[in-house]
N, CA, C and O of each residue as an XYZ file, in Angstrom:
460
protein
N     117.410     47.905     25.258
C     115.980     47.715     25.140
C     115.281     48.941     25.730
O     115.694     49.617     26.671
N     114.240     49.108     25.080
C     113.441     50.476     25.668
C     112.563     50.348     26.958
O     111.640     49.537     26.875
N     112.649     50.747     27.654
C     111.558     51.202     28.912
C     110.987     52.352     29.021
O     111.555     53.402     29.321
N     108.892     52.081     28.586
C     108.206     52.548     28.205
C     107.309     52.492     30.028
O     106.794     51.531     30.598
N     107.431     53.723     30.409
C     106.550     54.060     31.734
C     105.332     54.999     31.514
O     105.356     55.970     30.758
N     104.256     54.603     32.261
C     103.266     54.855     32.057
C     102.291     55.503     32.829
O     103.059     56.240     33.448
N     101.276     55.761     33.223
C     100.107     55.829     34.527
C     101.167     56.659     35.652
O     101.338     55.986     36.668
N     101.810     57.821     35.653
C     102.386     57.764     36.873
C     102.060     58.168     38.202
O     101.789     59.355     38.022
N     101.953     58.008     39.085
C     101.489     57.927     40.818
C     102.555     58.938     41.472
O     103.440     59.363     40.729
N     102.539     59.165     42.212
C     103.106     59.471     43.623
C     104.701     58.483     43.708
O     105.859     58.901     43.692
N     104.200     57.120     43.796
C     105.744     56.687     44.179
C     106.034     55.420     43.275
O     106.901     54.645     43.680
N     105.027     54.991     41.434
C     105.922     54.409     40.822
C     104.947     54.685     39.416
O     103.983     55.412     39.656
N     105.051     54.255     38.124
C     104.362     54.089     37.528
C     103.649     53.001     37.509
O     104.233     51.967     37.832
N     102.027     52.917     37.085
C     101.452     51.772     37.155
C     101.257     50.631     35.874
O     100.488     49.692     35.668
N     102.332     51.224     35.186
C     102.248     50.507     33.747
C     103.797     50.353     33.665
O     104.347     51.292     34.241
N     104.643     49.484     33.141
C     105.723     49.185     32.875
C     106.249     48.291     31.269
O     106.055     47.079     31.176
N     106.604     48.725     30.644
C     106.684     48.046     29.270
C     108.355     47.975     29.222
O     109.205     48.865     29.257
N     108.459     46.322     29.115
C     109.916     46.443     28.736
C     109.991     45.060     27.227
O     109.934     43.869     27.532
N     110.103     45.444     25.892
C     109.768     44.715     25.458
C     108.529     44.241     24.934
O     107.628     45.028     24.644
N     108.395     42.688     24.756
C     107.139     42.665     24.751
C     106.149     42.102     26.000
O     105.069     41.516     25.920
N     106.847     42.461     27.056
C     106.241     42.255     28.645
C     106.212     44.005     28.990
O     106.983     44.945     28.797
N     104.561     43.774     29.739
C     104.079     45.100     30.233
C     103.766     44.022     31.791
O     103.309     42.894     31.976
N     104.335     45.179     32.713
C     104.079     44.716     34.031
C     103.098     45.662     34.848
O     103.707     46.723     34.712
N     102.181     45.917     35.471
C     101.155     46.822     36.203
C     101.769     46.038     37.678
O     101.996     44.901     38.092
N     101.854     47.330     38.094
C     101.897     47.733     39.506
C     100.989     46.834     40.667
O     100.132     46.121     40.145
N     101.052     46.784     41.929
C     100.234     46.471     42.856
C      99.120     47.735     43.017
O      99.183     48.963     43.089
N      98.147     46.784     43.030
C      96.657     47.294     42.456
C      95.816     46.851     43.885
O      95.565     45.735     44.341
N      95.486     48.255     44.395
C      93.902     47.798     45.882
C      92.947     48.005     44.515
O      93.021     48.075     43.289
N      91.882     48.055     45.765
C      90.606     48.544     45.427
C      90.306     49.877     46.019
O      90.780     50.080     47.137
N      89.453     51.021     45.350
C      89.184     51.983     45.467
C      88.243     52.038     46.703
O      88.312     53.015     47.448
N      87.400     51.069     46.942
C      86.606     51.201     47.926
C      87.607     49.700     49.067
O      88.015     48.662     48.546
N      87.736     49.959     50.255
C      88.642     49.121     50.453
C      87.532     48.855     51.859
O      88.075     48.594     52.933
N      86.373     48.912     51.817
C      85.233     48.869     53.020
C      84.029     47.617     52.561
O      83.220     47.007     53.260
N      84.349     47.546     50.926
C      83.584     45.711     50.636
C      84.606     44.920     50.876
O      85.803     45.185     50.990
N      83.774     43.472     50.974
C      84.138     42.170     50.587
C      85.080     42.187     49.465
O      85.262     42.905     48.482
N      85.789     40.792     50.131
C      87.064     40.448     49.024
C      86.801     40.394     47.540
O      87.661     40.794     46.756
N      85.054     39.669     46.913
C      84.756     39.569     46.205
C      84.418     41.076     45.603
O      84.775     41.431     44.480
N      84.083     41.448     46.018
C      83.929     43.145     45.867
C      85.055     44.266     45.065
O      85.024     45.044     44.112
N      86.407     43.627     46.493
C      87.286     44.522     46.026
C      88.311     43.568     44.700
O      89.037     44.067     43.840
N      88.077     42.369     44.904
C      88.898     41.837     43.695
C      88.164     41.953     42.205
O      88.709     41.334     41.291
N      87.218     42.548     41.972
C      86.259     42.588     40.890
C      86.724     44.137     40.706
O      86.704     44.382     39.500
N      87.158     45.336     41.499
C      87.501     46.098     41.381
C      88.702     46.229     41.270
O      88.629     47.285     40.641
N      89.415     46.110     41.322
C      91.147     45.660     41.672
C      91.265     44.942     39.790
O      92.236     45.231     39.090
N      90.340     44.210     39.370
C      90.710     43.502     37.967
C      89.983     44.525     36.848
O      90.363     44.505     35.677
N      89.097     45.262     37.218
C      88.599     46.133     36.268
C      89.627     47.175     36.138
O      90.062     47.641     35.085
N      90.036     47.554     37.613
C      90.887     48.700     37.277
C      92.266     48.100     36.526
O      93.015     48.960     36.061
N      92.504     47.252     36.431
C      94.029     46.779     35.888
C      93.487     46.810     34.362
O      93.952     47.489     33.446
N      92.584     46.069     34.316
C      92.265     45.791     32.763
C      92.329     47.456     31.992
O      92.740     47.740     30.867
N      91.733     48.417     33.115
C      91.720     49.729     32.481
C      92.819     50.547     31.978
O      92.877     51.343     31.041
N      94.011     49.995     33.172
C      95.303     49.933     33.113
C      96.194     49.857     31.370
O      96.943     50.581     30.713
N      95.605     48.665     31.249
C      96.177     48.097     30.077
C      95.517     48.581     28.944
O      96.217     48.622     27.932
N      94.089     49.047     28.813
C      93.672     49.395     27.617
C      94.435     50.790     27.651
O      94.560     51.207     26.500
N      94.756     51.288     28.203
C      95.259     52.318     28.223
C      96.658     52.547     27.376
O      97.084     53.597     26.896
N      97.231     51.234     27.349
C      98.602     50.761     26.520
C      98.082     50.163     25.370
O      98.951     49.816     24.570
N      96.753     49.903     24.996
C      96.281     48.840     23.649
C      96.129     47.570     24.093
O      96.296     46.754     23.187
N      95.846     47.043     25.272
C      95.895     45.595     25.342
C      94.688     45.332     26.509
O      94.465     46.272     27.272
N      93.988     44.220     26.652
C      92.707     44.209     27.693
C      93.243     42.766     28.314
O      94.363     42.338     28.035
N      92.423     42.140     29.090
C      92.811     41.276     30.078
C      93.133     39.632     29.499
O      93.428     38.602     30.106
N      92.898     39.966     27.877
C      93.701     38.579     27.893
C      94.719     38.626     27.824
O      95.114     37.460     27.824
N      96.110     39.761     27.704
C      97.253     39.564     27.278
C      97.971     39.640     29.118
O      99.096     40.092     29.327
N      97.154     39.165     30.136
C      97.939     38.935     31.214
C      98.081     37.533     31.333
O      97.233     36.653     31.184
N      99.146     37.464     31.590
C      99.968     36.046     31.742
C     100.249     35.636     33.111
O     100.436     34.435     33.306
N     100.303     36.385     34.011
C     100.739     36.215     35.166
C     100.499     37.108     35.957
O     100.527     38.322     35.753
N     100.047     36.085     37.672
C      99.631     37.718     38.518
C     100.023     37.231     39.910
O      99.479     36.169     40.215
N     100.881     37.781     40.875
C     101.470     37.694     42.681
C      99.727     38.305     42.894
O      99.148     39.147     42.208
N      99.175     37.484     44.162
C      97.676     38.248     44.716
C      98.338     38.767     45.972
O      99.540     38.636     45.738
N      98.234     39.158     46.879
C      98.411     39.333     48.185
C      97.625     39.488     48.985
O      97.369     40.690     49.063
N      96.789     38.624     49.998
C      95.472     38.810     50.438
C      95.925     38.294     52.044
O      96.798     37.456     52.273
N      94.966     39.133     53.249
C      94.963     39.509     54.080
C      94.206     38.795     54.932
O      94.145     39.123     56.117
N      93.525     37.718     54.439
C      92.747     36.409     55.224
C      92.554     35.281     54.021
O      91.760     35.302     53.081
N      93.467     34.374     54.343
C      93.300     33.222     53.345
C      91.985     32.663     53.734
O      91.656     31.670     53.085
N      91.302     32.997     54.481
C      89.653     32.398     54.712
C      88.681     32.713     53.337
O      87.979     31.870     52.777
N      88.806     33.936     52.999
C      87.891     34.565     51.909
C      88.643     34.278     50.572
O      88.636     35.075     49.634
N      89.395     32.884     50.552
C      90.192     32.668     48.726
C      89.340     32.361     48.087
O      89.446     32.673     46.901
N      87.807     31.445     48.610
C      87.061     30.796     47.647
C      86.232     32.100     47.094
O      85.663     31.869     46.027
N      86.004     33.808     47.762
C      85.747     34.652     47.512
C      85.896     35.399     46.485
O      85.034     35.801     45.703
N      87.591     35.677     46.501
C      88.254     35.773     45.683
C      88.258     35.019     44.122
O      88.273     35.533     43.004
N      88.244     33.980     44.430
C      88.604     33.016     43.122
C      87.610     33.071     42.524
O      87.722     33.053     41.298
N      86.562     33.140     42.974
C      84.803     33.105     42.114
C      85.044     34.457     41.595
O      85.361     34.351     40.410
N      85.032     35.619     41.954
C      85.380     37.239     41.181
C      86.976     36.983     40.349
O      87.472     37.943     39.760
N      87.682     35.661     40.364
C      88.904     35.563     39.275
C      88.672     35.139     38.503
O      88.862     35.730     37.440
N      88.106     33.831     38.516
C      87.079     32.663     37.641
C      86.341     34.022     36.770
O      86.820     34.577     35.781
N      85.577     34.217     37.180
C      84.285     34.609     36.378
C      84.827     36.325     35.299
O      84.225     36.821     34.347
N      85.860     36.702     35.833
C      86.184     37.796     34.815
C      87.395     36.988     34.151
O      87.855     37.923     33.495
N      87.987     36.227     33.946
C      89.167     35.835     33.094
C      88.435     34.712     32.331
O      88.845     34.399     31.213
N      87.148     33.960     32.997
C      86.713     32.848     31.812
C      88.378     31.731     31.834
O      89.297     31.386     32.577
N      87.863     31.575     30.480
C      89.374     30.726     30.222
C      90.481     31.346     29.687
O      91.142     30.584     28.982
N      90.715     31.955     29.736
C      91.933     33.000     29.559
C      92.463     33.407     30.689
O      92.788     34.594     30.711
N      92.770     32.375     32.251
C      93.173     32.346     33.148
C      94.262     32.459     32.931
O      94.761     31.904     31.952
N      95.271     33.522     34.124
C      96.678     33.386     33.883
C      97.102     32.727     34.522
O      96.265     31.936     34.956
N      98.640     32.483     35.103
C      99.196     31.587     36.042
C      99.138     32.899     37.136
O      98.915     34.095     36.949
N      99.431     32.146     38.310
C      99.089     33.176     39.511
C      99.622     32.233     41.218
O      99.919     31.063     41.459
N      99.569     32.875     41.654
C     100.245     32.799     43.287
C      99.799     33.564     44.230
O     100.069     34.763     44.159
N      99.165     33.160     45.121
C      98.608     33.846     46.085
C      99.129     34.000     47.486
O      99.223     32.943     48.109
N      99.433     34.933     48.013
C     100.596     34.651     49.245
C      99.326     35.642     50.537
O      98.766     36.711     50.295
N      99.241     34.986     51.554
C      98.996     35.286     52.761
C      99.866     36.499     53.205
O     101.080     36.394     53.030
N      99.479     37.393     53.641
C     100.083     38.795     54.532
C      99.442     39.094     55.859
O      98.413     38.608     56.328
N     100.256     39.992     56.371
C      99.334     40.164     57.623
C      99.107     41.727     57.688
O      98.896     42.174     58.815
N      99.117     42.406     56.887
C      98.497     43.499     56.510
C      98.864     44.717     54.975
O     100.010     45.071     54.695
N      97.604     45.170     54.183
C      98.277     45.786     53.271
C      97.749     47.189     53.175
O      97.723     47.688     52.050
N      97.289     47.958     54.286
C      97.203     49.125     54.912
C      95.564     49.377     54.262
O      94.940     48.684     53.458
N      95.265     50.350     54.798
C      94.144     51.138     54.561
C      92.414     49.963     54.297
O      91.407     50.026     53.592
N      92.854     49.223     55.129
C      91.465     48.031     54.921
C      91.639     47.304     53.552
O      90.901     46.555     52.913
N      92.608     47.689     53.387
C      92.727     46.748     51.694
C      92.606     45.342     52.372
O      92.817     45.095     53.559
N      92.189     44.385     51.296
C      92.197     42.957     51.666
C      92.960     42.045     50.780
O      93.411     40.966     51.163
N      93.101     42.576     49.438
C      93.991     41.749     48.671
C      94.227     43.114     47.472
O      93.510     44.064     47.158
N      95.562     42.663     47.034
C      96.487     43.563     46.110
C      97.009     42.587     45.061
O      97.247     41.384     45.170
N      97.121     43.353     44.089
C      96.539     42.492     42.519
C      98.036     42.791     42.188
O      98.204     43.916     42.659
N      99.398     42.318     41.539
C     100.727     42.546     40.825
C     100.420     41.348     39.598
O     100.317     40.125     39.692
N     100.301     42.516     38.110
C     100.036     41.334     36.355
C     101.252     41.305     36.182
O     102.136     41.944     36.754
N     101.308     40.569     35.395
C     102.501     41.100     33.715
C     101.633     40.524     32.916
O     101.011     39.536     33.307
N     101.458     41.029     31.710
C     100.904     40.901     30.510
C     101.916     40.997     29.097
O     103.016     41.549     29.096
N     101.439     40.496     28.205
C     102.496     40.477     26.965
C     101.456     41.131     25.813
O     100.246     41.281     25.640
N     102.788     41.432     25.110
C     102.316     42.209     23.546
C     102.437     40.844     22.735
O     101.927     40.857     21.615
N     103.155     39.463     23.234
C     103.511     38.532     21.892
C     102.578     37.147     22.416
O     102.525     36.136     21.716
């Protein structure tokens, strides 16, 4: 099977195609000094940008690991998840950390499909 890499960084690519599953990388936010709601509205634009970049926009994500840094601010979060996915919600898991460097507050890991 082919493995199609993409976006590449410093230490991985941020696009991964194996098949008809494309996986994007763990995703901050560029400004990592707002609110959760802030940086997760940024964190989903930039992924979506991610993917148009391969031909595909945010409905073909199926699945997303969050990683967030105060489970206090989820109802934060979830209102900036809610409101850009509509009903084209993916399945998802949100795991508590106790730090993800540089003031980040939560880190975004998709997979999305071509089928």
């Amino acid at each position: 099977m082919t493995v199609t890499r993409s976006i590449r960084t410093p230490i991985m690519h941020r696009v991964v195609e194996v098949g008809p599953l494309v996986f994007v990388g763990g995703t901050i936010a560029d400004d990592t000094r707002v609110g959760m709601g802030d940086q997760t509205r940024n964190i989903l634009t930039k992924i979506e940008g991610y993917l148009g970049e391969v031909g595909l926009d945010r409905k073909a994500i199926v699945q997303a690991t969050i990683f967030v840094t105060d489970l206090s601010h989820k109802k934060e979060m979830d209102a900036a998840w809610t409101a850009f996915f509509g009903d084209a919600l993916p399945t998802r898991a949100t795991v508590g950390v106790a730090d993800l460097g540089g003031g980040a507050l939560i880190e975004v890991v998709t997979t999305a499909t071509r089928g």
